[in-house]
C-alpha positions as CSV (number, residue, x, y, z in Angstrom):
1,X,20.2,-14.2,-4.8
2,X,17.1,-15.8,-6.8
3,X,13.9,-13.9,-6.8
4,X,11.3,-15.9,-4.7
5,X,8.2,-16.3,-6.1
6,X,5.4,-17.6,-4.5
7,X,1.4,-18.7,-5.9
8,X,-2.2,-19.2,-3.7
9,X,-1.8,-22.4,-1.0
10,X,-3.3,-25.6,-1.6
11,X,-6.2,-24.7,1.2
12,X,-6.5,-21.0,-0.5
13,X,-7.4,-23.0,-3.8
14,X,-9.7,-25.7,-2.2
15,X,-11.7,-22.6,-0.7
16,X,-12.4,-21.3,-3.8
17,X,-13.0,-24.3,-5.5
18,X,-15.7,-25.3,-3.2
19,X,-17.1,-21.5,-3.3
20,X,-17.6,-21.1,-6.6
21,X,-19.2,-23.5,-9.1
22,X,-17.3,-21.6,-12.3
23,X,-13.9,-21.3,-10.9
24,X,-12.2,-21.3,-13.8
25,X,-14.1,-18.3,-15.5
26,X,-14.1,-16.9,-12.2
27,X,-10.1,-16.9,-12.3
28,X,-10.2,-16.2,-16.2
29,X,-11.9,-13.0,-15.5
30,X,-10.6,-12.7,-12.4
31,X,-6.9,-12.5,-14.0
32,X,-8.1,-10.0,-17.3
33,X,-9.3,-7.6,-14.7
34,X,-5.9,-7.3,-12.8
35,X,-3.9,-7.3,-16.3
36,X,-6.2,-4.8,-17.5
37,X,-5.9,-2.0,-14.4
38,X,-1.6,-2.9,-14.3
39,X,-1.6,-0.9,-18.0
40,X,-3.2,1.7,-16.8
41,X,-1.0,5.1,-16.7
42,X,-2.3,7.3,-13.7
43,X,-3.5,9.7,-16.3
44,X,-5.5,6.9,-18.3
45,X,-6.8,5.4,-15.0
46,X,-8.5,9.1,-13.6
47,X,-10.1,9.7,-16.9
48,X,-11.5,6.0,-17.0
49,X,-12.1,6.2,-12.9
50,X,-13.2,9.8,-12.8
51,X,-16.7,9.2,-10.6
52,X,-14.8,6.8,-8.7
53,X,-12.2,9.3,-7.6
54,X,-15.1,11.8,-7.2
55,X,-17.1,9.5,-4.7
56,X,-13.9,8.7,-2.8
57,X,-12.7,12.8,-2.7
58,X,-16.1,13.5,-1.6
59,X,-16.7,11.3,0.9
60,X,-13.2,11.8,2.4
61,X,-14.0,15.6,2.8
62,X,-15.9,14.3,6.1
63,X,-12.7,14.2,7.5
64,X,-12.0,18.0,7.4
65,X,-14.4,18.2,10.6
66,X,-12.2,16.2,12.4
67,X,-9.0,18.3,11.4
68,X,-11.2,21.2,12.1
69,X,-11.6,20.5,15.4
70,X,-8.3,19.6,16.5
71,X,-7.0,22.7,16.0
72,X,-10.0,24.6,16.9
73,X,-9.7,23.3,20.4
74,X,-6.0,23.1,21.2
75,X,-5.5,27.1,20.0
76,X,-8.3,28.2,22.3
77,X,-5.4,27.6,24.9
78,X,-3.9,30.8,23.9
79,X,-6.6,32.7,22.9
80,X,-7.8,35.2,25.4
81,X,-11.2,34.9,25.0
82,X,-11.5,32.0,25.4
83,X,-9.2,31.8,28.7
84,X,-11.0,34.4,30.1
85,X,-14.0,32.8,29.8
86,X,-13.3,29.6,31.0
87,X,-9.3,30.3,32.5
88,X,-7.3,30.1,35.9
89,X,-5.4,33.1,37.4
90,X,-1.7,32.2,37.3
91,X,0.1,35.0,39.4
92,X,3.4,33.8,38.0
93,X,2.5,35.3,34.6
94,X,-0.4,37.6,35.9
95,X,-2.7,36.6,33.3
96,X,-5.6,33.7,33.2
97,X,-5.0,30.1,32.0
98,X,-6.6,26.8,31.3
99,X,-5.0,24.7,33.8
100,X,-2.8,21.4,32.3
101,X,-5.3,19.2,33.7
102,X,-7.7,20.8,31.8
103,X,-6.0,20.9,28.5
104,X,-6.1,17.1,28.8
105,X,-9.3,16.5,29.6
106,X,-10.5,18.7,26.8
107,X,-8.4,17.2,24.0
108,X,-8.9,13.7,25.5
109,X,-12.7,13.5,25.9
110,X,-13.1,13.7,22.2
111,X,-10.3,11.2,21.4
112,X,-12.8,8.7,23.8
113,X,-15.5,9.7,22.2
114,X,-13.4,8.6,19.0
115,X,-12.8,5.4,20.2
116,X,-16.5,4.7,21.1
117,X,-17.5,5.6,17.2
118,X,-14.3,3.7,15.9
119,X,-16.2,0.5,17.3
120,X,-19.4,1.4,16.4
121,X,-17.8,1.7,12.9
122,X,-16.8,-1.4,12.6
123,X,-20.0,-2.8,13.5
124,X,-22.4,-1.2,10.9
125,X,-19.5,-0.8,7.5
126,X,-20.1,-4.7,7.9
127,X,-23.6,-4.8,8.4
128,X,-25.3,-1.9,7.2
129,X,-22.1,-0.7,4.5
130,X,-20.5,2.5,4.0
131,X,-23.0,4.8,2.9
132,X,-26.0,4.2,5.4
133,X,-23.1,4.5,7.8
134,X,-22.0,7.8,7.0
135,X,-25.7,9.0,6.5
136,X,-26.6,8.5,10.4
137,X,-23.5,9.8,11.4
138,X,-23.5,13.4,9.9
139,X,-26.7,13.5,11.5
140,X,-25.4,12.2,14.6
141,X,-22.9,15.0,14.4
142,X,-25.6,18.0,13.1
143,X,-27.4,16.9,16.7
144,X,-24.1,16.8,18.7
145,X,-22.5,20.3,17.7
146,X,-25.5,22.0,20.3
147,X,-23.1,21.1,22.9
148,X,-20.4,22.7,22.4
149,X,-21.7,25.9,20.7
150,X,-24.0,26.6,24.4
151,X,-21.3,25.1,27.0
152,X,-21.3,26.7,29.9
153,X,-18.7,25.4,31.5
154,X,-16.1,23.2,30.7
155,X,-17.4,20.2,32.0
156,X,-20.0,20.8,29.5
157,X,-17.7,21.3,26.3
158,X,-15.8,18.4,27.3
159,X,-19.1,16.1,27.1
160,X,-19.8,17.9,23.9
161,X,-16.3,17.2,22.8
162,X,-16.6,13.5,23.3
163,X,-20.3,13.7,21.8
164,X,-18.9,14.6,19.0
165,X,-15.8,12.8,18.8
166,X,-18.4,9.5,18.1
167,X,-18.9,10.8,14.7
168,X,-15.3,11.8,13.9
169,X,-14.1,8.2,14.9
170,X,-16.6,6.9,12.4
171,X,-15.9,9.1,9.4
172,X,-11.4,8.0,10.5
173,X,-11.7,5.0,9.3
174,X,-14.7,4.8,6.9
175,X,-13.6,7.2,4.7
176,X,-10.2,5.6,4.2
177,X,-11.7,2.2,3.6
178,X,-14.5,3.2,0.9
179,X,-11.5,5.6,-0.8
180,X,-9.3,2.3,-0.8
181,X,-11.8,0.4,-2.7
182,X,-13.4,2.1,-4.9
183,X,-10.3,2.5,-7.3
184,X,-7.8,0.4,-9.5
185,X,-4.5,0.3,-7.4
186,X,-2.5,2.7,-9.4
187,X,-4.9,5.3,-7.9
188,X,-5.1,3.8,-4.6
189,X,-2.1,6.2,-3.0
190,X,-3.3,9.2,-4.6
191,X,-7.4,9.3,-2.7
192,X,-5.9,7.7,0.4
193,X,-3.6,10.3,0.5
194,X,-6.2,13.3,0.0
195,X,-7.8,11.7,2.8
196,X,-5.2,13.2,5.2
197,X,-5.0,16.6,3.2
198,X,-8.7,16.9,4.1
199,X,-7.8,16.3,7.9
200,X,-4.8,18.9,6.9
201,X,-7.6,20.9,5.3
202,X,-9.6,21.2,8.5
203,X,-6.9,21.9,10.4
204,X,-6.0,24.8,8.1
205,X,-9.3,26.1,7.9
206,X,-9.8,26.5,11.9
207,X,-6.2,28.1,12.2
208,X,-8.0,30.8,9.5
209,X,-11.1,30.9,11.9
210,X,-9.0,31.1,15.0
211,X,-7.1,34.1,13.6
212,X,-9.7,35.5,12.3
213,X,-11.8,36.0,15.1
214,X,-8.7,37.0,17.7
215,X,-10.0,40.5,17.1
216,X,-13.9,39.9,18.6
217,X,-14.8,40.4,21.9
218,X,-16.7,38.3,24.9
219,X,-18.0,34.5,23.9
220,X,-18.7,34.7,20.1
221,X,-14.8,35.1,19.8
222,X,-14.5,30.6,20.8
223,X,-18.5,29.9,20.1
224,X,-18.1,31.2,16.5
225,X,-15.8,28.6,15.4
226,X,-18.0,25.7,16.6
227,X,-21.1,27.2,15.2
228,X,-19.1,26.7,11.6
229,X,-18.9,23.8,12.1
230,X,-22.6,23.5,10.5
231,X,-21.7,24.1,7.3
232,X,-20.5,20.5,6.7
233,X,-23.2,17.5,7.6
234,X,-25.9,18.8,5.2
235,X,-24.2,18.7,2.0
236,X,-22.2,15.2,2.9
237,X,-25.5,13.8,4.0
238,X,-26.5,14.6,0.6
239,X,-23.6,13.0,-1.0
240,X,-23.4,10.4,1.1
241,X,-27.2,9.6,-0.3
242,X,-26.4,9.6,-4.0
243,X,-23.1,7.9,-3.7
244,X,-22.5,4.3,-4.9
245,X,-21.5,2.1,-2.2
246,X,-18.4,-0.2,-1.9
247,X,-17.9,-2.9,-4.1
248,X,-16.0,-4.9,-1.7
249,X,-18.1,-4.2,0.7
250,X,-21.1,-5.2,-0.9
251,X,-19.2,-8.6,-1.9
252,X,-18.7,-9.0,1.6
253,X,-22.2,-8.7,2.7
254,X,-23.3,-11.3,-0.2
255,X,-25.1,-8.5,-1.9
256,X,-23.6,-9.4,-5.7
257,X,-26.0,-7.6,-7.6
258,X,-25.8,-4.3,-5.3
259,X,-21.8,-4.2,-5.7
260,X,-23.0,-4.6,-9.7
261,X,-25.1,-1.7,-9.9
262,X,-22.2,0.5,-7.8
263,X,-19.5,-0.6,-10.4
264,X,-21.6,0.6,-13.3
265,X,-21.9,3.9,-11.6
266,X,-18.3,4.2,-10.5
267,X,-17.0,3.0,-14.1
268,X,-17.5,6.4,-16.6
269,X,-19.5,5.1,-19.9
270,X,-17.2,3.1,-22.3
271,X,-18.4,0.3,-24.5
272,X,-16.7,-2.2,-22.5
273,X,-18.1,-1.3,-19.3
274,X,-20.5,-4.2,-18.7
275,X,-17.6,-6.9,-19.2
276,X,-15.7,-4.5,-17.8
277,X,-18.0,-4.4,-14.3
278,X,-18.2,-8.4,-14.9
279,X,-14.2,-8.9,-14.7
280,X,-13.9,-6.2,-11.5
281,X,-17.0,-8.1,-10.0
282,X,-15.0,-11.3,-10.7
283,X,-11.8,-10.1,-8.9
284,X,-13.9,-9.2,-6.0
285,X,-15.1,-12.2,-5.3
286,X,-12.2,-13.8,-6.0
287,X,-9.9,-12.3,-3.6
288,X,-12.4,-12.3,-0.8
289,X,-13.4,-16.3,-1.4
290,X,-9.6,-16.6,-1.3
291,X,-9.2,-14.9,2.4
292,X,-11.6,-16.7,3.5
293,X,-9.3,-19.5,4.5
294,X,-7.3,-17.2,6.5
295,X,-10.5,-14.7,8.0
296,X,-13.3,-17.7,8.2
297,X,-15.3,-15.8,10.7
298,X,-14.6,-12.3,10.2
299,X,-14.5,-11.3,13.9
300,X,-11.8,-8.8,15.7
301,X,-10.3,-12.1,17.1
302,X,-9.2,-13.3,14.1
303,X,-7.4,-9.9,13.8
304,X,-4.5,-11.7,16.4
305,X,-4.7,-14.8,15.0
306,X,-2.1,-16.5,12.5
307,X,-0.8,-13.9,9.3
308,X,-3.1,-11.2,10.6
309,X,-1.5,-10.9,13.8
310,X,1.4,-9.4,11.9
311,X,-1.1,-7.2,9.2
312,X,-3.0,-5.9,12.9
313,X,0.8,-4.7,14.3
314,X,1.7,-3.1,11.0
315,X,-1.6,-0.8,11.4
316,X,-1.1,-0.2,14.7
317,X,2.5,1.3,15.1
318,X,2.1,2.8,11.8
319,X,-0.7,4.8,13.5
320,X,0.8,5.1,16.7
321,X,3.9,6.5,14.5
322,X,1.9,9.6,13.3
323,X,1.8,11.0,16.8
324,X,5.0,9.6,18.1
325,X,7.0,11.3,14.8
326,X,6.8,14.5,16.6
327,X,3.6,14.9,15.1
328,X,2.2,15.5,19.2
329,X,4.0,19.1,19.4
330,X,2.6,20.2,16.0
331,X,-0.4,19.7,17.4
332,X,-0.2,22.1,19.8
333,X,1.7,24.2,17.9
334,X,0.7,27.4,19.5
335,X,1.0,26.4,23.0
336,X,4.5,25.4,22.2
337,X,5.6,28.5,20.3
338,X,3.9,30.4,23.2
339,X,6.4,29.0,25.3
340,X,9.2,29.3,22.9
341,X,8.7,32.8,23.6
342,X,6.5,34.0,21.0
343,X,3.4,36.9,21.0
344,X,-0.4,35.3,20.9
345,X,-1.0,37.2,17.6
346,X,2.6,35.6,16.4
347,X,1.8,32.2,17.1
348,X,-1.5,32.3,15.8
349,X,0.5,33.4,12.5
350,X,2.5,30.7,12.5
351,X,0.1,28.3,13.3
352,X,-1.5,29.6,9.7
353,X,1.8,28.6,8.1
354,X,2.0,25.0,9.6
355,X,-1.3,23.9,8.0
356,X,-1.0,25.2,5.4
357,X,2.0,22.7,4.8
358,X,-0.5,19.7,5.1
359,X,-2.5,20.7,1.9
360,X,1.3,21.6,0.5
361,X,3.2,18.4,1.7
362,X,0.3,16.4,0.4
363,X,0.2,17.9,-3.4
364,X,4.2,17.2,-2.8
365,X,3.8,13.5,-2.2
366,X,1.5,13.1,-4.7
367,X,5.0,13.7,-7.4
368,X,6.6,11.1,-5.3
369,X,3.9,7.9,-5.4
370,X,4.9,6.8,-8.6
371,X,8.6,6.6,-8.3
372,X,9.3,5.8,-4.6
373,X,7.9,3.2,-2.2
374,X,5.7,4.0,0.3
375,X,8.1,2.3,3.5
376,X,10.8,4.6,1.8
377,X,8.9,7.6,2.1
378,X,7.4,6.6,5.4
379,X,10.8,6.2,7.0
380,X,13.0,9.2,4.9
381,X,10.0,11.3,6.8
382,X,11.1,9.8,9.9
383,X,14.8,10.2,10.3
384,X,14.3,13.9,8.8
385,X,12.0,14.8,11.4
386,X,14.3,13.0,13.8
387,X,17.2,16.0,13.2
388,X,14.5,18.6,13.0
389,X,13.7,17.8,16.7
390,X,17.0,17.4,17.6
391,X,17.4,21.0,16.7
392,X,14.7,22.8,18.0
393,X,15.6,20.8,21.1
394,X,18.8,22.8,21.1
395,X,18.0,25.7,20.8
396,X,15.6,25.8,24.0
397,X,19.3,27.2,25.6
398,X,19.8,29.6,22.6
399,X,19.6,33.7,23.3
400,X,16.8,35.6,23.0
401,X,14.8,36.4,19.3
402,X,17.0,34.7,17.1
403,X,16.5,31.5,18.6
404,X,13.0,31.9,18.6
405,X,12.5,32.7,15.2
406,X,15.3,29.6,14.4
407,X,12.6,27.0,16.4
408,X,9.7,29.0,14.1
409,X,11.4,28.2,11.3
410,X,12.4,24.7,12.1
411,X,8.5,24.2,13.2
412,X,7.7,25.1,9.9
413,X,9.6,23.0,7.7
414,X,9.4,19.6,10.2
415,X,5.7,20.2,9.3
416,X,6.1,20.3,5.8
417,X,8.3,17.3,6.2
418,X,5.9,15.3,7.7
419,X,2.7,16.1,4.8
420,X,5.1,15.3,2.5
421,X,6.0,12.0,4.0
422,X,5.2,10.6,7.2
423,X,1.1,12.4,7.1
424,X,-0.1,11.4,3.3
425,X,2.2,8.1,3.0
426,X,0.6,6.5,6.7
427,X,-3.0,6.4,5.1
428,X,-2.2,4.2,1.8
429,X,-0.5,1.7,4.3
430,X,-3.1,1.0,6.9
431,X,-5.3,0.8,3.8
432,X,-3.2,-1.6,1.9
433,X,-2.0,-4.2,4.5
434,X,-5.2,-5.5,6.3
435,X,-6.7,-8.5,4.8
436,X,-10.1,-7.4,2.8
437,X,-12.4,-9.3,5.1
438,X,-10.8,-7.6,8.4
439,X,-10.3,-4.0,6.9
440,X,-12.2,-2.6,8.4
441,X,-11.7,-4.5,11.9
442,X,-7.9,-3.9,11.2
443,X,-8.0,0.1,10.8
444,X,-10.5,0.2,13.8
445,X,-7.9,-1.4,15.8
446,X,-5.0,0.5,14.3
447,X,-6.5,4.0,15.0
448,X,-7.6,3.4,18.4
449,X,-4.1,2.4,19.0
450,X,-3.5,5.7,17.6
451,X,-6.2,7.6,19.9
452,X,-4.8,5.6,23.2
453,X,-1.4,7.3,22.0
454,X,-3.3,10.5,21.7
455,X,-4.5,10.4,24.6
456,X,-1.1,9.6,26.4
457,X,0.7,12.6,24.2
458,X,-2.5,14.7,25.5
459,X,-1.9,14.0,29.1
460,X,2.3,15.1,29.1
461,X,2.4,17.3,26.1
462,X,0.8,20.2,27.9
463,X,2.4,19.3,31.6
464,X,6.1,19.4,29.1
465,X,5.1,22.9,28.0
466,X,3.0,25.0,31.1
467,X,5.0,27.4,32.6
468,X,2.5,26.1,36.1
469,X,3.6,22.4,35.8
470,X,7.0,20.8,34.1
471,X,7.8,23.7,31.5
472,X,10.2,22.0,29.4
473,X,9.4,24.7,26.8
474,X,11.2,23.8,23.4
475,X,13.2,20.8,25.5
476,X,10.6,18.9,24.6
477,X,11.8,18.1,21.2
478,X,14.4,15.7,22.8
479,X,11.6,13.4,23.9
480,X,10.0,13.1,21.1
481,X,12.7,13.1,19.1
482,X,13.0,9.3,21.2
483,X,10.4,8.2,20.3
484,X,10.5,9.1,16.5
485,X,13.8,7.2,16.6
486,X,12.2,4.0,18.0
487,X,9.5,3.8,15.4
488,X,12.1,4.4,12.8
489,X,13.8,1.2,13.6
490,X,11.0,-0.8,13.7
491,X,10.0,0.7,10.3
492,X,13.0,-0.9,8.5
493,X,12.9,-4.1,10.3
494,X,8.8,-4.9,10.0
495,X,7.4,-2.2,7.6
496,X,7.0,-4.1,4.2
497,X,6.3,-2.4,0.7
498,X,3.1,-2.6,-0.8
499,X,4.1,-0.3,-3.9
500,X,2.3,-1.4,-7.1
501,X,1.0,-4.3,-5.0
502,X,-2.9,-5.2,-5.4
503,X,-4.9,-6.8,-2.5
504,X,-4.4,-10.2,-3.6
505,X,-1.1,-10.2,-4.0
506,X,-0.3,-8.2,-0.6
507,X,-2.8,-11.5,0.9
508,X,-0.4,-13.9,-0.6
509,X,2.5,-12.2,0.7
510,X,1.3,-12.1,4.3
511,X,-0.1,-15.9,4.0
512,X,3.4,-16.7,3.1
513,X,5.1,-15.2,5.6
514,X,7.4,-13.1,3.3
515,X,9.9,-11.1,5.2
516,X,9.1,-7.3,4.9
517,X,12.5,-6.8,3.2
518,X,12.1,-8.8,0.5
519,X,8.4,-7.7,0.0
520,X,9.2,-5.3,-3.3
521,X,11.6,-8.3,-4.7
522,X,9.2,-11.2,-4.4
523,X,7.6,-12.3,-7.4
524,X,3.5,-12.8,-6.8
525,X,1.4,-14.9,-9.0
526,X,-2.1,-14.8,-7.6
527,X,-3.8,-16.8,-10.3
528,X,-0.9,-19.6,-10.5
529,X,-4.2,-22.6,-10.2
530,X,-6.2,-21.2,-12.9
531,X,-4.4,-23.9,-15.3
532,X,-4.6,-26.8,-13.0
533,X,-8.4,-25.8,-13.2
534,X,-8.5,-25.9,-16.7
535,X,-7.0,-28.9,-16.8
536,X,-9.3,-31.0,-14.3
537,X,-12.9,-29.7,-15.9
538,X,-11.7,-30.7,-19.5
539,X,-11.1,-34.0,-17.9
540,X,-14.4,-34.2,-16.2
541,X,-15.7,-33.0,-19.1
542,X,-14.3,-36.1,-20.9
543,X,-15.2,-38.7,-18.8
544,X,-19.2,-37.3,-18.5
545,X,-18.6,-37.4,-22.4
């Protein structure tokens, strides 16, 4: 079969040639900046990108709070404490819980908040750009951790919850965006990934915190935990001030000369770095003039409109796919072994275990970005997680310890499975597929898809595992393991590969309605008019002669 190979549409071209008045050096530079970052090695691209992949680490760390948290609220459903404090009597077991309905509500009222800040998001990374963006929110979230630390009921933490879950939908999708654009592509995979070990980080972090504090008595044993939560806004406030803001961004906004000065400070000294800065700056506006034919107006409309209909689904399910995976009963990972049959103390040491496998599984996949595709990765994840629930399914029917410490085991190493794979490989994708000009309207939409399916999982994940409503107990690894099943089959008929791919080429690929199979065949020539340029000013320049 002949490769395809396909080059910028007649209407692409005709956009750029009436945006720019030197489109020829436009393209020329344009096309020495991509050649230049393809010959990069990773090694030679972090020591020539080192401040970039500092700003985009740093920044990224914001989303520790959000793992943080997570965790933090979904483990103070077995902690004693914190049940009797705020609990039910159950006479079946003869001890105090929180109540299903109340495990929802809890869990959900942040993911609304989320939703509420993943809007707002998109709104000010397009007018007011990254940084500014992330400077009100940490003190947005400095403000909105009061709540929680002084509830007095849980009516109250549930409004703080969602108070603060306004921030933590901001800081989802800005810091994957600024991480995603701030470095050549051969880097892109490895500070998009980091971004979910930091949400992996958090989540380790409060399982620590948890366990650490299973041994103090009366309130300070759940308001400690919150009150740690200080420790972050300050010093990313701080960073957030002094960092360089997004290129892309700035090119977006019409602000040349600001995404000028933020190259120069991203780009570590070299004597090339001013025509280095030039040919980046040129690729910028490049690629965005050339969207423009497909995303005139910018607006979330244009999101289900022509090719970016099909960019818009990709984000979505991909997201959706994190939770449906299986993902859901990780998250309540000590609920679930609770009901598996395990002690308070026992679960909270497994739980320690299981995050730690999402700083592990990330280091894991970082050995595996150069050699294998991201939709390969995304979808070996899947089917291996598939068995795993399959398994611990079973053995809801199996005798007494051993199977228990069988569905620990299992719990750990599905985990592990998913950082390595289905956790780190997600963020480079929903990164990589939008069109520049709709990023960030694109991962909005995509992760409030994910928080609606949060939200669902929220609502019959704890009903599936209460020994007071539907106690499925480990049985619920069949569902799931459904649903994992039926994202894996979409995966391999719509999930395209973006491996090695830079933003323009992944825009002509879309404009051109490439199948996702043949994605990592298709031949890409993104600068194929650059001659016909040439061509027509040294006529013009002729006939004026």
């Amino acid at each position: 079969m002949a490769t395809q190979r396909i080059v910028p549409s007649d209407r692409e071209a005709a956009e750029l040639q009436r945006a720019e008045g030197q489109t020829v050096d436009l393209i020329r530079q344009a096309q020495e900046s991509d050649e230049a970052d393809r010959k990069l090695t990773i090694r030679q691209a972090v020591k020539k990108y080192k401040k970039a992949v500092f700003w985009a680490m740093f920044l990224s760390t914001s989303l520790i709070m959000e793992g943080y948290d997570l965790v933090i609220i979904t483990s103070f459903y077995g902690q004693t404490q914190f049940k009797e404090r705020f609990g039910v009597y159950d006479p079946v077991s003869d001890q105090k819980l929180i109540p299903a309905a109340w495990q929802s509500g809890l869990s959900n009222s942040a993911l609304v908040g989320q939703l509420a800040g993943l809007v707002v998001n998109a709104f000010c990374q397009d007018r007011f750009g990254c940084c500014p963006t992330m400077m009100f929110f940490m003190v947005w979230m400095a403000v909105a951790i009061f709540v929680p630390v002084f509830a007095q009921s849980l009516s109250v933490l549930a409004f703080g919850e969602a108070f603060c879950g306004i921030s933590w939908g901001v800081f989802q999708t800005l810091s994957t965006t600024y991480a995603s654009e701030v470095v050549p592509t051969i880097l892109r995979p490895y500070v998009t990934a980091y971004v979910c070990m930091c949400w992996g980080g958090g989540i380790l972090l409060s399982s620590g915190v948890v366990r650490a504090v299973a041994g103090l008595e009366g309130d300070m044993g759940w308001r400690l935990p919150f009150i740690l939560q200080w420790v972050w806004p300050f010093p990313l406030f701080i960073g957030a001030y002094f960092a360089p803001e997004s290129p892309w961004n700035s090119v977006r906004r019409d602000k040349v000369e600001e995404a000028r000065k933020s190259l120069l400070r991203l780009y570590q000294d070299m004597p090339e770095r001013e025509q280095r800065v030039e040919q980046t700056l040129a690729y910028i506006k490049y690629t965005t003039e050339m969207e423009k034919a497909e995303t005139a107006n910018a607006s979330f409309l244009e999101c289900f409109k022509g090719t970016n209909l099909r960019r818009t689904e990709i984000n979505c399910v991909v997201w959706a796919a994190q939770i449906l995976c299986g993902n859901a009963i990780l998250g309540y990972s000590v609920v679930f072994l609770q009901a598996a049959g395990f002690s308070e103390l026992q679960a909270f040491n497994i739980n320690i275990s299981l995050s730690a496998c999402y700083i592990v599984g990330g280091i894991i996949c970082w050995f595996l970005f150069p050699h294998v595709g991201r939709a390969t990765i995304y979808m070996t994840g899947l089917t291996f997680m598939f068995f795993c629930l399959i398994t611990i399914g079973g053995l809801a029917w199996g005798p007494g310890r051993d199977a228990q410490l069988a569905i620990g085991i299992i719990l750990v190493i599905s985990t592990l499975c998913n950082m390595i794979a289905i956790g780190p490989t997600c963020y480079p994708i929903v990164a990589e597929t939008p069109s520049g000009r709709l990023r960030y309207k694109t991962i909005t939409i995509g992760r409030f898809v994910y928080n609606l399916t949060s939200i669902f999982t929220n609502s019959v994940t704890p009903r599936m595992l209460s020994s007071t409503s539907w106690n499925w107990g480990a049985k619920a690894a069949f569902f799931y393991a459904g649903t994992n099943l039926l994202c894996n089959i979409w995966c391999w008929f719509r999930l395209p590969e973006t491996k090695d791919r830079t933003f323009g080429e992944i825009d002509l690929l879309f404009t051109h309605r490439v199948p996702a199979r043949k994605f990592k065949s298709t031949q890409v020539d993104q600068f194929a008019h650059g001659g016909e340029y040439a061509v027509k000013k040294e006529v013009e320049h002729e006939e004026n002669a």
